[in-house]
N, C-alpha and C positions, 0 to 999 in steps of 0.2 A: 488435480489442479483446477481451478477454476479463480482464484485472487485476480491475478493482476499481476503484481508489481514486487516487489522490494527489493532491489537488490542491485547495482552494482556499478561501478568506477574505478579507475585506477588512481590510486597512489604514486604518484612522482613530483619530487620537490623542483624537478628545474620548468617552469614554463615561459610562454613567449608571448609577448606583446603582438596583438593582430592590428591593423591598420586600422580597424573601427575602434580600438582602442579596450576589447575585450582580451580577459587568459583566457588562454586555450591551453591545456594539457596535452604533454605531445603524445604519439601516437604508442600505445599501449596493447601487450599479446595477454590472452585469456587462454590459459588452454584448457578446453570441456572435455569430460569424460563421458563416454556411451555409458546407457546404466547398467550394460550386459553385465555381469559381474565379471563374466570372464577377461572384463577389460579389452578385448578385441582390437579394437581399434580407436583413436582419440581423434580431438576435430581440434584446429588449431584455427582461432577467429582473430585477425587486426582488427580493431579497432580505435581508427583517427581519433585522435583527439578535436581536427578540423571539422571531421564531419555530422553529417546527421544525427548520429548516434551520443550526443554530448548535446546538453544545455549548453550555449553559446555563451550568454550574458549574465554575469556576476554582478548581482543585485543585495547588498543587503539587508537582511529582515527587516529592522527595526527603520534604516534608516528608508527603506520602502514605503512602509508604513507613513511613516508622516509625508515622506514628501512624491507620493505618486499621482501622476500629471491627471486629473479626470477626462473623462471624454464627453466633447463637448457633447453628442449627440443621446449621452444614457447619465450623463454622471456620475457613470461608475468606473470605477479603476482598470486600467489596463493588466493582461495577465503580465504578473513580475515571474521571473526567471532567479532561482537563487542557485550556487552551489555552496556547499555549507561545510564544513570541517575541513582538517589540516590544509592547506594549501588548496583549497577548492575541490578535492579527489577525496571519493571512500573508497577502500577496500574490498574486492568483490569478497563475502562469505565465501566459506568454502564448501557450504551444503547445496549454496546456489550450482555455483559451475560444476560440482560433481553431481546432483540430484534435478537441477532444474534448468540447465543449460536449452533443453530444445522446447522449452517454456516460455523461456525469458529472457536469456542472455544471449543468443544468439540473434544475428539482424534480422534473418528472416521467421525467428516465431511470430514477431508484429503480424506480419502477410499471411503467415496461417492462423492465428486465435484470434483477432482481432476482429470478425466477424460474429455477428450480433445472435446471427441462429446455430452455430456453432457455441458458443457458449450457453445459451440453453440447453442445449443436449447435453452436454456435459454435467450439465446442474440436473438432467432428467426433466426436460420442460420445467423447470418451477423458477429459473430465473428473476421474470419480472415481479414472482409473487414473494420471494427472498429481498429482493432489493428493493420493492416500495415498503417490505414489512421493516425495514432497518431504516429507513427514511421515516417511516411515522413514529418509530422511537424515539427518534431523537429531533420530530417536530413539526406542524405542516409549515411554519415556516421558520426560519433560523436568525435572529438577531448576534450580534456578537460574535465570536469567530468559533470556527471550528475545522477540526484539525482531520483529516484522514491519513491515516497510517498506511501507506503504499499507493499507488496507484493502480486500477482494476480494466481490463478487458468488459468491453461492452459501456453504459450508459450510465452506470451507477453516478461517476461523479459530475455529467452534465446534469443528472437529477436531481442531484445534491444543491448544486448552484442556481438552479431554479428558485427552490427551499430558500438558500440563503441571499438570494433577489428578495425573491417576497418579502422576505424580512430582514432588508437595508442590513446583513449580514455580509463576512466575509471569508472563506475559505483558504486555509495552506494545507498543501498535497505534497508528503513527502516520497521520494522513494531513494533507493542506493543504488538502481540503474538507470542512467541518464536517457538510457535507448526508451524507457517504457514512461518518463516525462516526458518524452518530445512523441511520443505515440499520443501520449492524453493530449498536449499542448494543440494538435493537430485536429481530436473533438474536441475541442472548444471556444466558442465563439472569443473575439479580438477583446472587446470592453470586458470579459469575464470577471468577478471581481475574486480573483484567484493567484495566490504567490504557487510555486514550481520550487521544489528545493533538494538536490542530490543529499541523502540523509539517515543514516541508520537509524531505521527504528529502534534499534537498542543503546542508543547512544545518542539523543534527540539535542541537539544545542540551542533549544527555546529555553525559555527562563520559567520557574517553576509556575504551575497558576495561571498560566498564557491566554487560558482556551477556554470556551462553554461548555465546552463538548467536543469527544475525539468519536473516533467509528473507526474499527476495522472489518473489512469487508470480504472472509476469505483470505485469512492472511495465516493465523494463528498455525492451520495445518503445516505450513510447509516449510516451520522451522525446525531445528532441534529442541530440546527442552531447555537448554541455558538461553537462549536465544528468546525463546517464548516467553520465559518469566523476564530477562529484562527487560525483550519488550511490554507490556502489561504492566511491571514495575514506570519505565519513562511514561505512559500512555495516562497512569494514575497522578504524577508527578506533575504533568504538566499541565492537567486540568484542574477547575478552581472548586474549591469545596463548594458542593451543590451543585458543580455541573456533571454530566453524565456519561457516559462510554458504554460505546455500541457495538458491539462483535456478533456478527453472524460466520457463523460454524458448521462445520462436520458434528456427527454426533452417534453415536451406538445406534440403529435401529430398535425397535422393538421387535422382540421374536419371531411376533407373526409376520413380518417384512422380510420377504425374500431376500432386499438388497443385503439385510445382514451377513446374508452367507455367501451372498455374489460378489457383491460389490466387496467384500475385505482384502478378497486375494490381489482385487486391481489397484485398491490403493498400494497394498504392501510394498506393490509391485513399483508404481511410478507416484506414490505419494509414501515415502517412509514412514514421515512421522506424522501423519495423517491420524493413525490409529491410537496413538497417545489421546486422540479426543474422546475417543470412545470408549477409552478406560478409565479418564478421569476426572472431574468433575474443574471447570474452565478456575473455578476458587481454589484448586489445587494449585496452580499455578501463579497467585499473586503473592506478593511477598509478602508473610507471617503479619506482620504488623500495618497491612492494608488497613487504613478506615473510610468501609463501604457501607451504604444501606441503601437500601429500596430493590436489595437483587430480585431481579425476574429472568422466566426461564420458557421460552416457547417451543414449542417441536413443528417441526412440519416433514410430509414427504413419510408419515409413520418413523418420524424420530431419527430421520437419516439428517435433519438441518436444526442449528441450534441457534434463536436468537438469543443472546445473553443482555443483558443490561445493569447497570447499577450507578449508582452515584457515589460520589466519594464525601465524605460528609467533617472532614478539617484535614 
Protein backbone atom coordinates (compact mmCIF):
# COMPACT_ATOMS: atom_id res chain seq x y z
CA UNK A 1 0.00 0.00 0.00
CA UNK A 2 1.30 3.26 -0.24
CA UNK A 3 -1.57 5.32 -2.93
CA UNK A 4 -3.94 6.92 -1.34
CA UNK A 5 -7.27 6.79 -2.35
CA UNK A 6 -9.69 5.24 -4.80
CA UNK A 7 -12.35 3.97 -3.83
CA UNK A 8 -15.50 4.09 -2.38
CA UNK A 9 -19.49 5.25 -1.86
CA UNK A 10 -22.71 3.85 -1.71
CA UNK A 11 -25.25 3.51 -4.17
CA UNK A 12 -28.80 4.46 -3.21
CA UNK A 13 -31.52 6.10 -5.35
CA UNK A 14 -33.71 7.58 -2.37
CA UNK A 15 -31.88 10.69 -0.87
CA UNK A 16 -32.83 13.79 1.33
CA UNK A 17 -32.86 17.44 1.20
CA UNK A 18 -30.56 18.81 4.14
CA UNK A 19 -31.51 22.38 5.31
CA UNK A 20 -28.39 23.89 3.79
CA UNK A 21 -30.05 22.74 0.84
CA UNK A 22 -27.30 20.02 -0.11
CA UNK A 23 -28.06 15.49 -0.91
CA UNK A 24 -26.88 13.73 1.32
CA UNK A 25 -27.11 9.82 0.76
CA UNK A 26 -28.65 8.22 3.55
CA UNK A 27 -26.68 6.08 5.81
CA UNK A 28 -25.17 3.04 4.08
CA UNK A 29 -23.47 -0.70 5.67
CA UNK A 30 -19.94 -1.80 4.00
CA UNK A 31 -19.12 -5.05 5.18
CA UNK A 32 -15.06 -5.64 5.10
CA UNK A 33 -13.49 -8.76 5.09
CA UNK A 34 -10.10 -9.53 7.38
CA UNK A 35 -7.58 -10.84 4.67
CA UNK A 36 -6.98 -13.92 6.76
CA UNK A 37 -8.11 -16.22 4.17
CA UNK A 38 -9.40 -18.28 6.71
CA UNK A 39 -12.03 -15.60 6.66
CA UNK A 40 -12.17 -15.67 10.53
CA UNK A 41 -13.88 -12.93 11.35
CA UNK A 42 -15.56 -9.83 9.37
CA UNK A 43 -15.85 -6.07 10.61
CA UNK A 44 -19.11 -4.47 9.75
CA UNK A 45 -18.66 -0.40 9.30
CA UNK A 46 -21.91 2.42 9.09
CA UNK A 47 -21.31 4.79 7.41
CA UNK A 48 -23.70 8.15 7.59
CA UNK A 49 -24.27 9.54 4.74
CA UNK A 50 -24.68 12.87 7.20
CA UNK A 51 -21.29 12.51 8.30
CA UNK A 52 -17.69 13.28 8.01
CA UNK A 53 -17.01 10.42 6.02
CA UNK A 54 -19.19 11.81 2.71
CA UNK A 55 -18.40 15.05 0.57
CA UNK A 56 -21.27 17.28 1.76
CA UNK A 57 -21.89 19.64 -1.30
CA UNK A 58 -22.78 18.67 -4.79
CA UNK A 59 -21.17 20.94 -7.18
CA UNK A 60 -21.08 20.56 -10.64
CA UNK A 61 -17.97 20.19 -12.88
CA UNK A 62 -18.63 22.14 -15.70
CA UNK A 63 -20.91 24.32 -14.17
CA UNK A 64 -18.07 25.14 -11.36
CA UNK A 65 -15.89 25.90 -13.75
CA UNK A 66 -17.39 28.86 -15.12
CA UNK A 67 -19.00 30.29 -12.30
CA UNK A 68 -16.76 29.72 -9.13
CA UNK A 69 -16.87 32.74 -6.72
CA UNK A 70 -12.73 34.03 -6.66
CA UNK A 71 -11.30 34.92 -3.49
CA UNK A 72 -10.82 38.23 -2.84
CA UNK A 73 -7.59 37.76 -0.94
CA UNK A 74 -5.50 35.23 -3.88
CA UNK A 75 -7.82 35.21 -6.84
CA UNK A 76 -7.88 31.93 -6.95
CA UNK A 77 -10.93 29.55 -6.69
CA UNK A 78 -12.33 28.18 -3.83
CA UNK A 79 -11.83 24.30 -3.20
CA UNK A 80 -15.26 22.88 -5.12
CA UNK A 81 -16.74 19.77 -3.68
CA UNK A 82 -18.32 17.37 -6.55
CA UNK A 83 -20.04 13.98 -6.31
CA UNK A 84 -20.28 12.67 -9.63
CA UNK A 85 -22.37 9.50 -11.11
CA UNK A 86 -25.68 8.01 -10.71
CA UNK A 87 -27.40 9.76 -8.27
CA UNK A 88 -24.42 11.37 -6.64
CA UNK A 89 -23.08 7.65 -5.03
CA UNK A 90 -20.37 5.09 -6.56
CA UNK A 91 -20.08 1.69 -5.76
CA UNK A 92 -17.55 0.60 -3.37
CA UNK A 93 -15.26 -2.07 -5.76
CA UNK A 94 -15.12 -5.08 -4.46
CA UNK A 95 -11.38 -5.62 -4.33
CA UNK A 96 -11.49 -2.53 -2.08
CA UNK A 97 -13.60 -3.91 0.84
CA UNK A 98 -12.16 -7.39 0.59
CA UNK A 99 -8.41 -6.45 -0.02
CA UNK A 100 -8.03 -2.83 1.24
CA UNK A 101 -10.63 -2.31 3.81
CA UNK A 102 -7.87 -1.44 6.71
CA UNK A 103 -6.32 0.79 4.12
CA UNK A 104 -8.88 2.93 3.05
CA UNK A 105 -12.37 2.15 3.75
CA UNK A 106 -12.46 2.02 7.13
CA UNK A 107 -12.90 5.49 9.35
CA UNK A 108 -10.19 4.98 11.25
CA UNK A 109 -7.20 4.13 8.44
CA UNK A 110 -7.24 8.07 8.01
CA UNK A 111 -5.77 8.28 11.90
CA UNK A 112 -3.42 5.46 11.15
CA UNK A 113 -1.74 6.17 7.36
CA UNK A 114 -2.18 9.64 7.25
CA UNK A 115 0.92 10.49 8.90
CA UNK A 116 3.75 11.78 6.94
CA UNK A 117 6.86 9.57 8.42
CA UNK A 118 4.84 6.56 8.33
CA UNK A 119 4.34 6.63 4.81
CA UNK A 120 7.89 6.90 4.09
CA UNK A 121 8.60 3.91 5.63
CA UNK A 122 6.45 2.19 3.78
CA UNK A 123 7.93 3.60 0.49
CA UNK A 124 11.39 2.48 2.40
CA UNK A 125 12.44 6.29 3.00
CA UNK A 126 12.28 7.21 -0.81
CA UNK A 127 8.97 9.01 -0.39
CA UNK A 128 9.77 12.48 -0.98
CA UNK A 129 12.39 11.42 -3.71
CA UNK A 130 9.25 9.45 -5.59
CA UNK A 131 6.96 12.32 -5.37
CA UNK A 132 9.10 15.36 -6.41
CA UNK A 133 10.41 12.80 -9.30
CA UNK A 134 6.48 12.43 -10.65
CA UNK A 135 6.04 16.25 -10.03
CA UNK A 136 9.05 17.23 -12.41
CA UNK A 137 7.52 14.95 -15.00
CA UNK A 138 4.86 16.49 -15.40
CA UNK A 139 6.37 20.16 -14.87
CA UNK A 140 7.90 22.89 -12.50
CA UNK A 141 4.96 24.56 -13.03
CA UNK A 142 1.41 23.45 -14.34
CA UNK A 143 -0.83 25.68 -16.58
CA UNK A 144 -4.13 24.27 -17.61
CA UNK A 145 -5.73 21.49 -15.71
CA UNK A 146 -4.73 18.39 -14.56
CA UNK A 147 -6.31 15.56 -13.47
CA UNK A 148 -5.11 13.11 -10.40
CA UNK A 149 -6.37 9.76 -10.33
CA UNK A 150 -7.30 8.94 -6.63
CA UNK A 151 -6.43 10.79 -3.84
CA UNK A 152 -2.92 9.95 -1.79
CA UNK A 153 -1.69 9.85 1.86
CA UNK A 154 1.04 12.25 2.63
CA UNK A 155 1.70 15.67 0.60
CA UNK A 156 1.81 14.70 -2.84
CA UNK A 157 -1.27 16.52 -3.97
CA UNK A 158 -0.63 19.82 -1.69
CA UNK A 159 2.69 19.58 -4.02
CA UNK A 160 0.94 19.31 -6.78
CA UNK A 161 -1.17 22.57 -6.34
CA UNK A 162 1.85 24.62 -5.60
CA UNK A 163 2.99 23.52 -9.29
CA UNK A 164 -0.33 24.31 -10.46
CA UNK A 165 -0.25 28.07 -8.60
CA UNK A 166 2.77 28.71 -10.05
CA UNK A 167 1.37 28.30 -13.29
CA UNK A 168 -2.13 30.02 -13.03
CA UNK A 169 -3.21 26.20 -13.39
CA UNK A 170 -5.99 24.23 -12.01
CA UNK A 171 -6.48 20.79 -10.55
CA UNK A 172 -9.45 17.88 -10.17
CA UNK A 173 -8.73 15.07 -7.59
CA UNK A 174 -10.91 12.26 -8.19
CA UNK A 175 -11.38 9.32 -5.92
CA UNK A 176 -14.56 6.57 -5.14
CA UNK A 177 -14.20 6.92 -1.30
CA UNK A 178 -15.70 10.02 0.01
CA UNK A 179 -13.80 9.31 3.44
CA UNK A 180 -10.23 9.79 1.77
CA UNK A 181 -11.59 13.38 -0.19
CA UNK A 182 -12.55 14.87 2.89
CA UNK A 183 -9.10 13.33 4.36
CA UNK A 184 -7.20 15.49 1.48
CA UNK A 185 -10.01 18.35 1.67
CA UNK A 186 -8.75 18.82 5.34
CA UNK A 187 -4.66 19.17 3.78
CA UNK A 188 -5.59 21.82 1.79
CA UNK A 189 -5.61 25.22 2.16
CA UNK A 190 -9.40 27.09 1.80
CA UNK A 191 -8.57 29.32 -1.86
CA UNK A 192 -7.00 25.93 -3.29
CA UNK A 193 -7.69 26.01 -6.78
CA UNK A 194 -8.92 22.35 -6.63
CA UNK A 195 -12.46 20.53 -7.67
CA UNK A 196 -12.98 17.17 -5.10
CA UNK A 197 -15.00 14.57 -7.06
CA UNK A 198 -16.55 11.02 -5.70
CA UNK A 199 -15.39 9.07 -8.98
CA UNK A 200 -14.34 5.73 -10.49
CA UNK A 201 -11.40 5.85 -12.13
CA UNK A 202 -12.51 3.33 -14.44
CA UNK A 203 -15.57 4.96 -15.37
CA UNK A 204 -14.40 8.76 -15.33
CA UNK A 205 -17.53 11.18 -16.40
CA UNK A 206 -15.25 14.05 -17.80
CA UNK A 207 -15.59 14.71 -21.39
CA UNK A 208 -12.85 13.24 -23.55
CA UNK A 209 -9.70 15.71 -23.98
CA UNK A 210 -10.50 17.61 -20.64
CA UNK A 211 -6.92 17.65 -19.20
CA UNK A 212 -3.16 18.62 -19.90
CA UNK A 213 -2.08 16.02 -17.94
CA UNK A 214 -3.36 13.21 -15.50
CA UNK A 215 -0.77 11.57 -12.81
CA UNK A 216 -1.38 8.52 -10.91
CA UNK A 217 0.45 8.18 -7.95
CA UNK A 218 0.59 4.62 -6.39
CA UNK A 219 -2.65 3.65 -7.67
CA UNK A 220 -2.19 1.19 -10.51
CA UNK A 221 -0.98 -1.69 -7.75
CA UNK A 222 -3.87 -2.23 -6.05
CA UNK A 223 -6.39 -2.98 -8.57
CA UNK A 224 -7.23 -6.02 -10.33
CA UNK A 225 -6.20 -6.16 -13.96
CA UNK A 226 -9.73 -5.38 -15.66
CA UNK A 227 -9.72 -2.49 -13.33
CA UNK A 228 -6.07 -1.42 -14.25
CA UNK A 229 -6.49 -1.33 -17.95
CA UNK A 230 -9.81 0.62 -17.81
CA UNK A 231 -8.31 2.63 -15.68
CA UNK A 232 -5.36 3.70 -18.01
CA UNK A 233 -7.92 3.21 -20.97
CA UNK A 234 -10.18 6.57 -19.06
CA UNK A 235 -6.78 8.28 -17.99
CA UNK A 236 -5.60 8.17 -22.00
CA UNK A 237 -9.29 9.21 -23.04
CA UNK A 238 -9.51 12.16 -21.08
CA UNK A 239 -6.24 13.77 -21.73
CA UNK A 240 -5.68 15.93 -24.88
CA UNK A 241 -3.36 14.75 -27.62
CA UNK A 242 0.09 16.17 -26.63
CA UNK A 243 -0.71 16.11 -23.06
CA UNK A 244 1.05 13.64 -20.69
CA UNK A 245 0.40 10.99 -17.95
CA UNK A 246 2.35 10.23 -15.12
CA UNK A 247 2.34 7.00 -13.14
CA UNK A 248 4.73 6.14 -10.44
CA UNK A 249 4.79 2.47 -9.69
CA UNK A 250 5.87 -0.78 -8.14
CA UNK A 251 8.15 -2.54 -10.28
CA UNK A 252 10.39 -5.99 -10.43
CA UNK A 253 13.59 -5.25 -8.55
CA UNK A 254 16.86 -6.11 -10.00
CA UNK A 255 18.44 -9.38 -8.75
CA UNK A 256 20.93 -8.00 -6.81
CA UNK A 257 18.21 -6.09 -4.67
CA UNK A 258 17.33 -7.93 -1.75
CA UNK A 259 13.80 -6.51 -1.73
CA UNK A 260 13.07 -8.79 -4.65
CA UNK A 261 13.11 -11.70 -2.58
CA UNK A 262 11.79 -9.97 0.70
CA UNK A 263 9.64 -7.78 -0.21
CA UNK A 264 7.33 -10.24 -2.71
CA UNK A 265 6.02 -12.34 -0.17
CA UNK A 266 4.67 -8.87 1.76
CA UNK A 267 3.00 -7.74 -1.14
CA UNK A 268 1.51 -11.03 -2.10
CA UNK A 269 0.35 -10.95 1.14
CA UNK A 270 -1.37 -7.47 1.69
CA UNK A 271 -1.02 -6.05 -1.88
CA UNK A 272 -2.38 -8.92 -4.28
CA UNK A 273 -2.20 -7.50 -7.24
CA UNK A 274 0.86 -5.48 -6.66
CA UNK A 275 3.04 -8.23 -8.32
CA UNK A 276 1.24 -8.09 -11.73
CA UNK A 277 3.78 -4.81 -11.93
CA UNK A 278 6.49 -6.78 -11.73
CA UNK A 279 5.69 -9.20 -14.37
CA UNK A 280 4.62 -6.83 -16.75
CA UNK A 281 5.45 -4.17 -18.63
CA UNK A 282 2.78 -0.88 -17.48
CA UNK A 283 2.20 -0.78 -21.89
CA UNK A 284 0.77 -4.20 -21.22
CA UNK A 285 -1.98 -2.88 -19.90
CA UNK A 286 -3.20 0.03 -22.21
CA UNK A 287 -5.75 -0.74 -24.72
CA UNK A 288 -4.26 -2.30 -28.12
CA UNK A 289 -5.01 0.51 -30.07
CA UNK A 290 -3.42 3.39 -27.51
CA UNK A 291 -1.66 6.16 -29.58
CA UNK A 292 1.29 6.99 -27.25
CA UNK A 293 4.95 8.44 -27.73
CA UNK A 294 7.64 10.02 -25.97
CA UNK A 295 7.32 6.67 -23.51
CA UNK A 296 9.93 6.88 -20.66
CA UNK A 297 10.89 4.66 -18.05
CA UNK A 298 12.88 5.41 -14.66
CA UNK A 299 13.92 2.87 -11.79
CA UNK A 300 14.64 3.97 -8.55
CA UNK A 301 15.26 2.18 -5.04
CA UNK A 302 17.33 -0.64 -7.55
CA UNK A 303 14.17 -0.98 -9.56
CA UNK A 304 11.68 -1.70 -6.79
CA UNK A 305 9.89 2.17 -8.07
CA UNK A 306 8.68 2.77 -11.62
CA UNK A 307 8.34 6.29 -13.04
CA UNK A 308 6.36 5.76 -16.30
CA UNK A 309 5.49 8.66 -18.59
CA UNK A 310 4.13 9.13 -22.05
CA UNK A 311 2.03 11.31 -24.19
CA UNK A 312 -0.82 10.51 -26.08
CA UNK A 313 -0.19 11.84 -29.37
CA UNK A 314 -4.24 12.04 -31.36
Amino acid sequence: MARRSEKAAASNNDEADTPDGARRSPAFQVRLSYLDRTRAGDVQVLLNGNSSTEVDRVVDLQADRANSVMSPASGEPPIAEAEAGINGAQAIPSYLTDNYWWAYVHPNAVWVFERQWLIDAILWGNYHRLRDAALDALGPTLPGRTLQVASAYGDFTPSLLDRAVAGQGEVDVIDVLPIQLENLKRKLRANAPVRLATMDSAALTFESASFDRVVLFFLLHEMPEDWRRRTLAEALRVVRPGGRVVIMEYAQPARWNPMRYLFAPILARLEPFALDLWRHDIRDFLPADAKIGGFEIQRFFGGLYQLVSFERTE
